[in-house]
C-alpha positions as CSV (number, residue, x, y, z in Angstrom):
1,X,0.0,0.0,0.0
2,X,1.3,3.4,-0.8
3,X,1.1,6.5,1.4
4,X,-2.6,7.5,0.0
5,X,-4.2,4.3,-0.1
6,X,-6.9,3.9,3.0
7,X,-7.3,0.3,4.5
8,X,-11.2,-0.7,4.3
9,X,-12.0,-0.4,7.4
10,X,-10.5,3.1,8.0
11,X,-13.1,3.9,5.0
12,X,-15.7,2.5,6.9
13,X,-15.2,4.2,10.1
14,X,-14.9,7.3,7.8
15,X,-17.9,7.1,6.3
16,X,-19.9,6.1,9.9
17,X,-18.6,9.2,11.4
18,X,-19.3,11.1,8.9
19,X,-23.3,9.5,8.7
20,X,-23.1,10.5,12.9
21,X,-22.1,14.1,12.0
22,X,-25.0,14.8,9.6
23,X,-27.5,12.9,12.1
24,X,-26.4,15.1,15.0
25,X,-26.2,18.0,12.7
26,X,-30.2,17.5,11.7
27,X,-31.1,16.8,15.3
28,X,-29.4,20.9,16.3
29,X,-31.4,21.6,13.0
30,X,-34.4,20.3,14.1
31,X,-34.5,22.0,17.8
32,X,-33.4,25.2,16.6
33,X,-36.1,25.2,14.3
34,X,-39.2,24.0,17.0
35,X,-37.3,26.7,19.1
36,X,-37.8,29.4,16.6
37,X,-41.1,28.0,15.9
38,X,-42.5,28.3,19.1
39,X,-41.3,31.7,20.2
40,X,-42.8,33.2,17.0
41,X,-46.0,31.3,17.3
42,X,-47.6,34.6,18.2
43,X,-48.5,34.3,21.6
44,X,-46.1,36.4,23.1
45,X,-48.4,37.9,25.7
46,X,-48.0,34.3,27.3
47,X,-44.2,34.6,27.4
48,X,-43.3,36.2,30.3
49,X,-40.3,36.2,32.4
50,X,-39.8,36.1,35.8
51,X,-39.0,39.9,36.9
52,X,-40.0,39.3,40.4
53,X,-43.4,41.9,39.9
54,X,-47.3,40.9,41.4
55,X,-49.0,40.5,38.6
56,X,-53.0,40.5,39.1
57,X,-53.7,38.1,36.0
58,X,-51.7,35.3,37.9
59,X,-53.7,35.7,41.7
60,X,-55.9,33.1,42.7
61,X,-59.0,34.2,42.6
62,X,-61.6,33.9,46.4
């Protein structure tokens, strides 16, 4: 074998981590994107954050 020949196996291993990367890579894609989705969903007078303020809409009502 010379210098730029690849054994089989090396090939294989190659190409598996290469088949892991675009898995993982779609799985980032793919919560980013539900992510994005739901903070633009429009309801952003139900996203609130914590600011440590009494808020009437959240007392329990007697």
């Amino acid at each position: 074998m010379t210098i730029g020949d690849k054994h089989p196996q090396a090939h294989r291993k190659c190409r598996s981590n290469l088949m892991l990367g675009v898995v993982l890579a779609g799985f980032v894609v793919v919560v980013f994107a539900v992510t994005v989705a739901k903070m633009t969903r429009g309801d952003s007078d139900k996203m609130e954050a914590f600011d440590h303020v009494l808020r009437p809409q959240f007392e329990i009502a007697e």
